[in-house]
N, C-alpha and C positions, 0 to 999 in steps of 0.2 A: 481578699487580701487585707482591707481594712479591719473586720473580725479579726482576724488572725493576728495579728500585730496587738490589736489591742487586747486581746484573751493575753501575749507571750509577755505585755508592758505588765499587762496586771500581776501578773506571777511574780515577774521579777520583784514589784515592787513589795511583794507581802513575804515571797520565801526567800529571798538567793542575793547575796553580795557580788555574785563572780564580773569580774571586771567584762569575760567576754559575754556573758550576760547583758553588760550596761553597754556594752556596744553595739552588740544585733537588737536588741529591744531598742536603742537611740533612732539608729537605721530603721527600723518598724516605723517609729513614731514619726518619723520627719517622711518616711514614704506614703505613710497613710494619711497625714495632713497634705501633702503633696495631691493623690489622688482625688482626696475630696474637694481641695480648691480646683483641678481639672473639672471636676462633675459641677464646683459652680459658676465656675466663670467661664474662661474662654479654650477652646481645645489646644491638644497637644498636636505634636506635629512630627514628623520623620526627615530626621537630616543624618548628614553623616559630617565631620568634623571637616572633614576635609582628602577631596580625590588627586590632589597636587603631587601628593607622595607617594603614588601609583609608579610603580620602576618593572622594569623585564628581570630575568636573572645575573645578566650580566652587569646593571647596575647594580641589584643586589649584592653581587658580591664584591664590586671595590665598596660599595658606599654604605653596606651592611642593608638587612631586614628591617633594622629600631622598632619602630612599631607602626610602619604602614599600615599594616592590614587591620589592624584597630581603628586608622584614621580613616580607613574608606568603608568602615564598614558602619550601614543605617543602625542608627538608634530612634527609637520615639523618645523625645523632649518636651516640656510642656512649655509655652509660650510664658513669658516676664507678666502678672498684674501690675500695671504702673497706679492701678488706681486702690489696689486692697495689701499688697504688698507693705510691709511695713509700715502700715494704716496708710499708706498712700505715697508713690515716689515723686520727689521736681526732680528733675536732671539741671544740676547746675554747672559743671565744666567739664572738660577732659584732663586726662592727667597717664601716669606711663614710663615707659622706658623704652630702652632703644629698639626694643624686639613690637611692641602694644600699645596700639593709645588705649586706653582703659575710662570710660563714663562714668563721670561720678554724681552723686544720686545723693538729696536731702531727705528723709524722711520725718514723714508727718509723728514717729514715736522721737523724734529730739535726736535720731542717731546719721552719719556718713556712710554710704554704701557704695562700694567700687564694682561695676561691670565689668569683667575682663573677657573679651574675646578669646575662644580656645586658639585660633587659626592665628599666628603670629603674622603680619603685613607690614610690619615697620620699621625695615634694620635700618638704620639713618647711615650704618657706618660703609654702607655698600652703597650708597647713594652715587659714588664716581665706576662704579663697577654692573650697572645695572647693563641688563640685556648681553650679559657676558656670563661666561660656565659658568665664574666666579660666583658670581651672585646667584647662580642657577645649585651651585655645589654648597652655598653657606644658607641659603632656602633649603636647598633638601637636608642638611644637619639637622634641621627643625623640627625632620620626620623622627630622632633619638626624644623627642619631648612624649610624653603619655599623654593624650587629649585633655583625661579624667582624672587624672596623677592626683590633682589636689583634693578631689573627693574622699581618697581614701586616707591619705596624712592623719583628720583629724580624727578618726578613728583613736592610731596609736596613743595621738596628743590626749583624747579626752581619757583613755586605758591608765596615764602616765601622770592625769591631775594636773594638764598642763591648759592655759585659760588661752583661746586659738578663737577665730573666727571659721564660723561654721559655712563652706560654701555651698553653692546651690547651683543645679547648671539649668538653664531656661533659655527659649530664644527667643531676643528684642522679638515685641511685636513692630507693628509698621505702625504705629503711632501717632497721631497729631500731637501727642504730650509731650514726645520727644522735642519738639521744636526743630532748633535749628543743627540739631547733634539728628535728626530721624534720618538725611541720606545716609551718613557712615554706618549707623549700627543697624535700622532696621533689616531682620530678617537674620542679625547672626548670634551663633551658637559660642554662650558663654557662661562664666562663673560670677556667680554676686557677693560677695559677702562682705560685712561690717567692717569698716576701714581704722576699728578700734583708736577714734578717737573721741577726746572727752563733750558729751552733749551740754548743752545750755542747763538743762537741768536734770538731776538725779543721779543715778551712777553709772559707769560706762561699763564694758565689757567686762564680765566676770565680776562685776559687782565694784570694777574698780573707781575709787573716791577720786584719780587723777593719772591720767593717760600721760605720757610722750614719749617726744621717738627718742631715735639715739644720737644727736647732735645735743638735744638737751641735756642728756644723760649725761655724756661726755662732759658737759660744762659743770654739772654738780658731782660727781666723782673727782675732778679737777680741782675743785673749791674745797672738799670738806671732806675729811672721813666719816663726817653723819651720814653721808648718801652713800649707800653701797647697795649691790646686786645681789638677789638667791642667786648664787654661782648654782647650788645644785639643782634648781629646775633649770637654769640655762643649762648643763650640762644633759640632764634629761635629755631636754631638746635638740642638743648638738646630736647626743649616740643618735637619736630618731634621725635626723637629717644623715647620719651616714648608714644607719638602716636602711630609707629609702632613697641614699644614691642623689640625695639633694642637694649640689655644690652649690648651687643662686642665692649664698645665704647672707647679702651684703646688708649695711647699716640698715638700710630702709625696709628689710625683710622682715624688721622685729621694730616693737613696740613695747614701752616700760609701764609698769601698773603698780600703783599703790592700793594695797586688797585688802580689807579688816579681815582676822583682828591682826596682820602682820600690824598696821598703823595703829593699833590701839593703845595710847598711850605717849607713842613717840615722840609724839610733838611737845608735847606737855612736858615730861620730862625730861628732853634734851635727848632721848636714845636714837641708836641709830635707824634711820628708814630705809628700811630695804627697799627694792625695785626689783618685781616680779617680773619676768620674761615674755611675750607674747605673741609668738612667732606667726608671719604672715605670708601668703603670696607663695603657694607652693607648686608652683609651675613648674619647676626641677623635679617632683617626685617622680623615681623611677626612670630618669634619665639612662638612654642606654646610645651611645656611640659604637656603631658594628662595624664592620667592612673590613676587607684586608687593605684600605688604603690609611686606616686611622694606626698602626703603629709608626708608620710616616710623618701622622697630622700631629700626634703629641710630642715627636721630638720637639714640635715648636709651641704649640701649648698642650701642656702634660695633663689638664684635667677634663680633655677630650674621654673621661671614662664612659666604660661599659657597663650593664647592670648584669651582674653575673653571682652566680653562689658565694661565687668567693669573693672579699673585696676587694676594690682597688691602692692604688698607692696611694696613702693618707693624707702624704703630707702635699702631694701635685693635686690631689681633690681637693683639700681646704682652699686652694688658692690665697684668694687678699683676704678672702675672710679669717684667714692662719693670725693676723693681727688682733680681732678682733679678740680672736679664743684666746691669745698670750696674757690678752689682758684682765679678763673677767676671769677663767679657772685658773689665775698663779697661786691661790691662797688652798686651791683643793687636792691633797695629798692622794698617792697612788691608792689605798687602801678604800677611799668616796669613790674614786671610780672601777676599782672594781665592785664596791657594793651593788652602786647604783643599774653598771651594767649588769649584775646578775639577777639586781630587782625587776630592769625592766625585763630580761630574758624570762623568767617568770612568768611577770605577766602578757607578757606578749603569746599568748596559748594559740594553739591551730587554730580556736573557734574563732581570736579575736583577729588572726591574719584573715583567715577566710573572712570575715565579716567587713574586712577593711578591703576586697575584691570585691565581694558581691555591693557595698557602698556604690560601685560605677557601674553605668549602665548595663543592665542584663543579658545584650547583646552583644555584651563582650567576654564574656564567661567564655566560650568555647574556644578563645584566645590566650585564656590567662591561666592556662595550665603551667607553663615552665613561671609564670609569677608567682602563682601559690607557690612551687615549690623551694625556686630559687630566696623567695621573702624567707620560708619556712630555715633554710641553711643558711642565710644571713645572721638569721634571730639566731641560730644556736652556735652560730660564730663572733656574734657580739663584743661579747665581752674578750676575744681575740684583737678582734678593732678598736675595741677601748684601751686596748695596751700597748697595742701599736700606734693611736693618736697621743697616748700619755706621751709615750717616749719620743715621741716628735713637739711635744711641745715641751718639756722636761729637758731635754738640750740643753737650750739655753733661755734662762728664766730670765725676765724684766720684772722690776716690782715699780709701783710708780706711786708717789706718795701727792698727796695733793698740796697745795699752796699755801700749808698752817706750818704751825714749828715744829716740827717733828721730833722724833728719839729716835733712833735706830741703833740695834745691838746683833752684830754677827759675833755667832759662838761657834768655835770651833769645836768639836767632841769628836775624839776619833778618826774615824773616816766621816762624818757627818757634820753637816753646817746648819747651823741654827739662825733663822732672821724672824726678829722680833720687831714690829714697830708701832710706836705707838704718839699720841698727843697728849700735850699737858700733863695729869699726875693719873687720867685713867689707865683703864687695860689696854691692852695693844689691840689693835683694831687689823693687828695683821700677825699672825705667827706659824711657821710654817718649817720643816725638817727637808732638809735636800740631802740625799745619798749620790755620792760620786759614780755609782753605777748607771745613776740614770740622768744626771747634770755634773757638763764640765765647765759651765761659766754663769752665774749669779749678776745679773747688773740691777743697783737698787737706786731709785732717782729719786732724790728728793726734792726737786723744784725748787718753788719758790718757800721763803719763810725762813724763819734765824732756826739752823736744824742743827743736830748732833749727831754722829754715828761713831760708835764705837766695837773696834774686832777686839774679842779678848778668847779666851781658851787656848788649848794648846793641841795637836793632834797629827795622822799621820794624811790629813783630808789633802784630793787632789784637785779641788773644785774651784776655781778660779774666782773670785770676788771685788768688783768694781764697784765703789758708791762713789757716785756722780752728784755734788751738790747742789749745783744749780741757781738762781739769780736770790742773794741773800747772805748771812753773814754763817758759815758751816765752820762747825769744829768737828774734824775728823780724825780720830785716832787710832793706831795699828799696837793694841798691849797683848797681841798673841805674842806665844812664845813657841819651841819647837822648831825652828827654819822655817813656816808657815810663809812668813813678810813676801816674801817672793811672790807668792798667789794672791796679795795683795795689793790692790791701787784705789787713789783717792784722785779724784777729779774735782776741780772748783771749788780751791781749801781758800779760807780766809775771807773778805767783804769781796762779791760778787754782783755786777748787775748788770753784763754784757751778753746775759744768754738770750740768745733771741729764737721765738718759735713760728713755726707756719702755722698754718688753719690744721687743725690736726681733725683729719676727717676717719681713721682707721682703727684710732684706740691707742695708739704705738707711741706719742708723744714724747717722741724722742728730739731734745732740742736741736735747733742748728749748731756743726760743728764748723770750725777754722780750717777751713782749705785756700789754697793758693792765697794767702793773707788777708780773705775775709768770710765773712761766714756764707756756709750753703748748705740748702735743705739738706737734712740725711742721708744717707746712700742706704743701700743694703752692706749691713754689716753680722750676717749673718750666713751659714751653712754653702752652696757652689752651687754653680752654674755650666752646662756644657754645654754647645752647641757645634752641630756639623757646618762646614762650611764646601758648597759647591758652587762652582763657576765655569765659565772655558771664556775664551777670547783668542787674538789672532794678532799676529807680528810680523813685519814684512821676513820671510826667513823664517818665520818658525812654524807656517801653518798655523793650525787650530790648535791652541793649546788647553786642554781641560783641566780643570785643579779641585781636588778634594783636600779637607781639612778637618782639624779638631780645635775646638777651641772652650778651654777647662778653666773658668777662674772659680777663685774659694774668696770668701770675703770676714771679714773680721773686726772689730769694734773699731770704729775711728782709722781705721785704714783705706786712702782715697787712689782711686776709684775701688778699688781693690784691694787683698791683702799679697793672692798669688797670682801669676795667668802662666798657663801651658799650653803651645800653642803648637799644631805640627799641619805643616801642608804639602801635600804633594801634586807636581805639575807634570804633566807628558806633553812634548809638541811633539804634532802626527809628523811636521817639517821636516825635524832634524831626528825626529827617532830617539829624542834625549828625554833624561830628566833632570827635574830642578825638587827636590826637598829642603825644605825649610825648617828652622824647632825656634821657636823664642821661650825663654823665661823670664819670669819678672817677677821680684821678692819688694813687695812696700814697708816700708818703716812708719809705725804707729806713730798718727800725728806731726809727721814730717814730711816735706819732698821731697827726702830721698828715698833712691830705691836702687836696688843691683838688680842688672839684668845678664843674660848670658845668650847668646847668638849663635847658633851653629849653621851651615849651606852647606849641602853638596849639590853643584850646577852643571849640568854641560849644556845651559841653553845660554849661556851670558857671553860669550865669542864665537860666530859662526859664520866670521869672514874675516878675512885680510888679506889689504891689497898692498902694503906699505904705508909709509909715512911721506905725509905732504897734501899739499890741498890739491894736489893735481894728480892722479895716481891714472890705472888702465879704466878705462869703462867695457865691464865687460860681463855679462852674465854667466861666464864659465864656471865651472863645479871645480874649476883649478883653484880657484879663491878661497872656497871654502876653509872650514877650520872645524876638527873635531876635536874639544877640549873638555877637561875635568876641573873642577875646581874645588877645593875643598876649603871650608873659613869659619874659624870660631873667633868671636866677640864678648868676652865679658866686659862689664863695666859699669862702674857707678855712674847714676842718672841722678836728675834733679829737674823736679817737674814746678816751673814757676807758673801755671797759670795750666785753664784748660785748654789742650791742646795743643800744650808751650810743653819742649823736653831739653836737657844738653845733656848728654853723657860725654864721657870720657874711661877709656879703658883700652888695655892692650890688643892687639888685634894679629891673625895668624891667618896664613897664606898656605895654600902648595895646589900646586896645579901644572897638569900634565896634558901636554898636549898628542894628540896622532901625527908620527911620526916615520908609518909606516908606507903611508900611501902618497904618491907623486904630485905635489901640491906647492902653492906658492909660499906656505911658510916653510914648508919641509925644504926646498930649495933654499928659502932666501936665511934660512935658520936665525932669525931674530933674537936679541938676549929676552931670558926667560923660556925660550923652547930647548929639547921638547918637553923636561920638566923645572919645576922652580918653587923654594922654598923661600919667603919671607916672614917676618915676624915686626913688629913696629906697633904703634901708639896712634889711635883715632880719636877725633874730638867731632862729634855729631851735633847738632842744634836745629829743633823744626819748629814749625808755630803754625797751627791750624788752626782755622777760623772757617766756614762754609755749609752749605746745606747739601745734603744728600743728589741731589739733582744738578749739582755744580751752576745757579742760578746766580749766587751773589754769593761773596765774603773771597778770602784768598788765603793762600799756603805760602809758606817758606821753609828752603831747606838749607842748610849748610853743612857740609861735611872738609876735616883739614884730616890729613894721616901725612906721621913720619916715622921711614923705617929705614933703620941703622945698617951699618955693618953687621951683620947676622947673618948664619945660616947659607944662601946661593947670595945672597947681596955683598959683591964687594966694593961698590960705590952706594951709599947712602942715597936715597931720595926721597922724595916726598909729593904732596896735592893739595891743594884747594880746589873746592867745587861749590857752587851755588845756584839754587835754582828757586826762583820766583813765580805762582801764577794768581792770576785775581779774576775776579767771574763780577758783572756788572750786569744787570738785566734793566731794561729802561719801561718804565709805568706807559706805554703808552703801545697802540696801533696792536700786534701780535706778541708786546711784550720781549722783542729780542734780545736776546745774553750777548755781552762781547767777551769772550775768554780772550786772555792774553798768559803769555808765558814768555820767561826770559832766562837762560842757563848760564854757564859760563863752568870753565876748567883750565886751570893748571899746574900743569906736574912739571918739577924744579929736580935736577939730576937725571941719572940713566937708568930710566926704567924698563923692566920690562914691557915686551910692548900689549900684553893684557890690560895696562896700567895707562895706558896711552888715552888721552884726550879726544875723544871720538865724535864725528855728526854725520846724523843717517839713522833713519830707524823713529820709530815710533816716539821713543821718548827726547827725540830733537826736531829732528828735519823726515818727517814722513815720507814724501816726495824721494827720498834716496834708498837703498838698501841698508841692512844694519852695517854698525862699523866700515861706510863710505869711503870715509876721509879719516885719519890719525892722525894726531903733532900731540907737541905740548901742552899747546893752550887748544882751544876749540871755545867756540861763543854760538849764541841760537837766541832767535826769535820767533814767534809766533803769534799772527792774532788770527781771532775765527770768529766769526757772527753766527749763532744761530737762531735760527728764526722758526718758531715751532707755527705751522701752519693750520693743523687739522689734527683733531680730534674725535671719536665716535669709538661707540661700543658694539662690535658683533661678534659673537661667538668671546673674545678676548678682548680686552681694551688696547688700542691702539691709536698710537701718536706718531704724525708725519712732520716734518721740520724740513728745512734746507739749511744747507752751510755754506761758508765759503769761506776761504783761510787765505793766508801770502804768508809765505816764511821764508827764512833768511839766515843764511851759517856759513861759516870756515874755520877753518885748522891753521894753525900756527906751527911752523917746526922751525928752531932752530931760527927764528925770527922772519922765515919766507914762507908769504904764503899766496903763491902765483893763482891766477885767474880771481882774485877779488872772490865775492860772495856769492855764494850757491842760491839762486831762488826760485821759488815758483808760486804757483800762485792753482786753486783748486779750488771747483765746486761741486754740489751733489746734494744730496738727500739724506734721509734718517727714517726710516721706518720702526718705531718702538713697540714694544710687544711689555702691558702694563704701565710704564712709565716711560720716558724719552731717557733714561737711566740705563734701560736694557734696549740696547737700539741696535740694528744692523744698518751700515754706514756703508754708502756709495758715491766715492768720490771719482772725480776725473780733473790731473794736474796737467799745464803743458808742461813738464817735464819727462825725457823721453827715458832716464832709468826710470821712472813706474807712473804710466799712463792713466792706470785704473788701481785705484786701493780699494780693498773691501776688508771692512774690520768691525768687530763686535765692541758697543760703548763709544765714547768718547776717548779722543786721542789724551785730554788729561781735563 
């Protein structure tokens, strides 16, 4: 094999340019050097990556294939020289992420080499979920990684003239050199390569005169328009990363290089210095998420992809790294990327795909059939994916000018927008043509420094244009003509110094905006979001109620939280055989809090008892009490959000509701105003204010609600409500840490209301311990406190948490100002058995009160 390689080096280097030439000859070279350090030093050995990923069929098929069979299958590997390797390795720290600790290595030639384990052992983020499916089901996710993934990457990269770290796979020897790092890694199977930073003396990778990463980068793009990126070898880089299906492609993935002769000259002359690309750590190549359980898994993270001929959705695979790319390619027009992608389609030839498969061990060929070919119909889909990532970042453009004095000039022409920007009296250091077909909103930040921007042209463009000043003295002027003004806005006109920014760690350096009267990080103000909503829970009366939903918000510049939300959910109780749907909408006003919302219900689970009015009524379990009702209620109304968590609306509000009327019953008898139908219409005035943690642990809510409705409609006396309800959660730092919840209601309705409208306690959300709608009057008041006490914790099969409670609550109904027998109480204890969190709990209570002995309900009462 050695012969041979070197007979195929020799050729290339006297006859042949062909890039897949310099690929399988590279391959040659570094396998035949490989071999003979085997023959000098120490043997190789037979591992297999890993048997962990070994499944039956049927977990096959919820959890997909990935690439098991790769991981379990023996390769020979040769063992790490720690003593000739890199003229000689020290192991001086660990270092990682959340998946690897990874060993890092000084070598005796001046350069940093990083060790990474193929076998991932270090999710930190499962660390409360260990010895559960959970952790058992995001371990075997692990099995979508390629063992060897990274071997082949640099292949394309060296094909593409792109400066990469070359890796190597070896397994630790058992070493005394190791020291105090020799129990973790001795004996496993890993990749090495150059950590592409700058050595003490000479030059660093690819010849580069000065390395660093991408926080530094970000600080001199930030400072100066001297410092800028080859957008088109990052761009190279990127198409390869969605080539091989590589989403992991965050700040710390990539490294920045100064290379001659780009630097030759630059410093001298003041030009500008680019920053070449040097993408690192390709552990994602060829990522493949299978199973028929993952169209499930991406509803909640979408870049759960597969590795398949075709690609996937582009804009859920970039993930966070989507910031990074808005910001480095804004200056590269549609026209560079289709070049570039039909360059590399090109050169990316059969020999050089093939060459970048046989690069991983050879005992994996008779697996990497569907690889070669599905690689083969990516390559010739490429440049389909490079227009479909265009247009996902072509949307909506950011341009970010860094902290000097800027120019900026938006030209209208046409349908086409033209932005120019520049410093001082040179060339624009930024110039770039947007078409309305493929961008409907332009935002150009000019930070900090005394800037200028000017819109002038005239045209029929529909593309939307924001410049954004930022801390400095900005003159911004609108001399379009044509009706254009409208697609125009200026942000931070005149002496500015109140912008305040975060650690801006993504590229996106977008400053803080003014919400609820002070400034807060940025939101997402960009493209929507949907998500399913599933639950069930249980009601005294309603049985098990289960609820499915949707939940659709869209988001937009300086719109807080939000711009829209759509929101639809539907409830069944098995109880009463009923249902409850729900719609909310919610429209935000840019830079303001207000917002219009619109409320629609239709219910038959919200009345499904009545015994009369009075605090003393029958006690009686009969199905005579019962109530089959309809309810039907729309709500628009303007809102006004003073803080997070803080809302008041106000808006009119609409009624009609139809009771059953046909079966022999105590309303049908006692025929109440409002049965057996009833139309009202009237005026509500809502206000809440949350504050709390998801676990209901500490912080507290309040709610208030007033409505007044006229003579309208079935109302021939006016009347009206007030209602309020308070609760606050207090957890005390000591022993088993127990929560006191406490809550406290109140209601009353003034005039002759329907008795739907009636002041109610009983039921879950007052007095548990009773049936719903117990007791009716005017007024009704409620207390509640409840300790609980989380006892036990442990993981088997599922995470589960055990707690006890114990509650005393207390209520009655007011009518007509009597309200006989004093206060309802009782008093209850029990348990909690949690399933993930004390969040999702099934609750077993027992009150002495004899309407209901035993409660059993899913969650927390509130």
């Amino acid at each position: 094999m050695t012969h041979i390689c070197r007979i195929m080096t020799h050729i290339y280097g006297s006859l042949c340019r062909s890039p897949a030439l310099l690929a399988i000859c590279s391959v040659c070279v570094a396998t035949a050097a490989a071999s003979q350090s085997q023959k000098r030093d120490q043997k190789d050995t037979v591992v297999t990556a890993s048997t962990y990923y070994s499944a039956g069929p049927v977990h096959r098929w919820l959890l997909g294939d990935n690439w098991r069979d790769v991981w379990a299958t023996p390769i020979r590997v040769p063992f790490l020289d720690l003593k000739t390797f890199a003229g000689g390795l020290k192991p001086i720290d660990t270092g990682g992420s959340a998946q690897t600790t990874s060993l890092r290595f000084e070598g005796a030639d001046g350069r940093k080499y990083a060790f990474r384990p193929v076998y991932k052992d270090r999710l930190v983020h499962l660390k409360d979920f260990e010895n559960t499916i959970i952790a058992d089901v995001f371990r075997d996710g692990l099995s979508s990684l390629h063992p060897t993934g990274p071997l082949a990457a640099p292949v394309f990269l060296r094909v593409a003239g792109i400066i990469h770290p070359q890796p190597r796979l070896f397994v630790m020897p058992d070493d005394p050199a190791l020291g105090e790092f020799r129990k973790e890694f001795a004996g496993r199977l890993g990749a090495i390569e150059d950590r592409a930073l700058m050595p003490e003396n000479g030059t660093g990778l690819g010849g580069a005169t000065e390395l660093i990463d991408s926080e530094d980068l970000l600080k001199r793009i930030n400072k100066t328009p001297n410092d800028r990126i080859d957008a088109r070898t990052y761009l190279k880089a990127r198409l390869i990363d969605i080539l091989l299906n590589d989403y992991d492609r965050h700040l710390n993935q990539w490294r920045w290089a100064q290379v001659p002769p780009r630097l030759a000259g630059s410093v001298a002359n003041g030009d500008p210095v680019e920053w070449v690309p040097i993408p690192r750590d390709r552990d994602a190549a060829f990522i493949n998420h299978e199973g028929a359980l993952m169209p499930l898994a991406r509803l909640v993270k979408p870049n759960l992809v597969s590795f398949e001929a075709n690609y996937p959705n582009l804009r859920a695979f970039a993930g966070a790294v989507i910031d990074l790319d808005q910001r480095l390619l804004v200056g590269l027009e549609k026209t560079v990327w289709d070049s570039l992608a039909n360059w590399l389609k090109t050169r990316f030839t059969d020999a050089v795909i093939d060459t970048a498969v046989w690069s991983m061990p050879h005992e994996y060929l008779p697996l990497h059939g569907e690889l070669h070919a599905k690689l083969k119909a990516r390559r010739d889909k490429l440049h389909e994916a490079a227009d479909e990532y265009y247009r996902v970042l072509a949307e909506v453009v950011e341009i970010h000018a860094p902290d000097s004095d800027d120019s900026a000039t938006v030209v209208r022409e046409g349908t086409d927008v033209v932005v120019r920007i520049k410093t001082g009296e040179g060339r624009p250091w930024f110039e770039r043509r947007f078409s309305p077909h493929e961008t409907r909103e332009i935002r150009v930040y000019l930070h900090g420094g005394n800037d200028v921007a000017v819109v002038t042209g005239s045209g029929t463009s529909g593309i939307w244009v924001r410049v954004i000043g930022g801390n400095g003295s900005n003159s911004l002027y609108d001399n379009s003509s044509g009706g254009r003004s409208r697609l125009t806005r200026f942000y931070d006109r005149g002496t500015v110094t109140d912008i305040e920014y975060g650690k801006d760690t993504v590229f996106n350096r977008r400053p803080w905006v003014e919400a609820y009267g002070k400034p807060v990080p940025p939101l997402k103000d960009r493209g929507s979001r949907a998500s399913p909503t599933i639950g069930f829970g249980s009601g005294s009366g309603l049985g098990v109620v289960t609820k499915v939903g949707y939940d659709r918000r869209t988001y937009g510049f300086r719109y807080m939280p939000y711009k829209d939300r759509l929101a639809l959910d539907l409830e069944y109780s098995v109880g009463v055989q009923g249902l409850r749907v729900e719609f909310d909408a919610d429209r935000r006003i840019q830079n303001e809090r207000w917002h219009y919302m619109l409320e629609g219900t239709m219910s038959e689970l919200e009345i499904v008892e009545f015994r009369g009015f009075g605090n003393t009524v029958e006690d009686s379990d009969d199905p005579f009490f019962d109530v089959q009702q309809r309810q039907w209620i729309v709500r628009p109304a303007l809102g006004f959000a003073w803080g997070p968590g803080g809302d008041i609306s106000l808006g009119p509000i609409v009624k009609y509701v139809t009771t059953d009327s046909l079966r022999r019953t105590f309303i049908s008898r006692d025929r109440p105003l409002g049965f057996p139908r009833f139309g009202q219409a009237g005026l509500q005035l809502r206000a809440e204010q949350e504050k709390h943690d998801s676990l209901l642990t500490r912080g507290f809510a309040l709610e208030a609600v007033a409505a007044y409705y006229p003579q309208v409609w079935d109302v021939e006396n006016p009347f009206g409500e007030i209602s309020g309800l308070a609760r606050g959660y207090f957890t005390f730092p000591f022993l088993m840490r127990p929560t006191l919840a406490l809550r406290a209601g109140a209601k009353r309705v003034f005039g002759e209301m329907p008795y739907y409208e009636a002041a109610f306690v009983g039921g879950r959300r007052s007095l548990r311990f009773l049936h719903r709608q117990r007791f009716a009057g005017d007024v009704a008041v409620h207390g509640t406190s409840e300790l609980r006490v989380p006892l036990l914790r442990f993981n088997y099969f599922l995470p589960w948490s055990f707690g006890a409670i114990g509650f005393v609550e207390a209520g009655r109904v007011y009518n007509d100002g009597e309200s006989a027998n004093g206060w309802h109480r009782a008093y209850g204890y029990g348990g909690w058995i949690g399933l993930l969190s004390q969040k999702y709990s099934l609750q077993i209570l027992r009150t002495n009160h004899p309407d209901r002995r035993l409660i059993l309900g899913t969650g927390f009462a509130f």
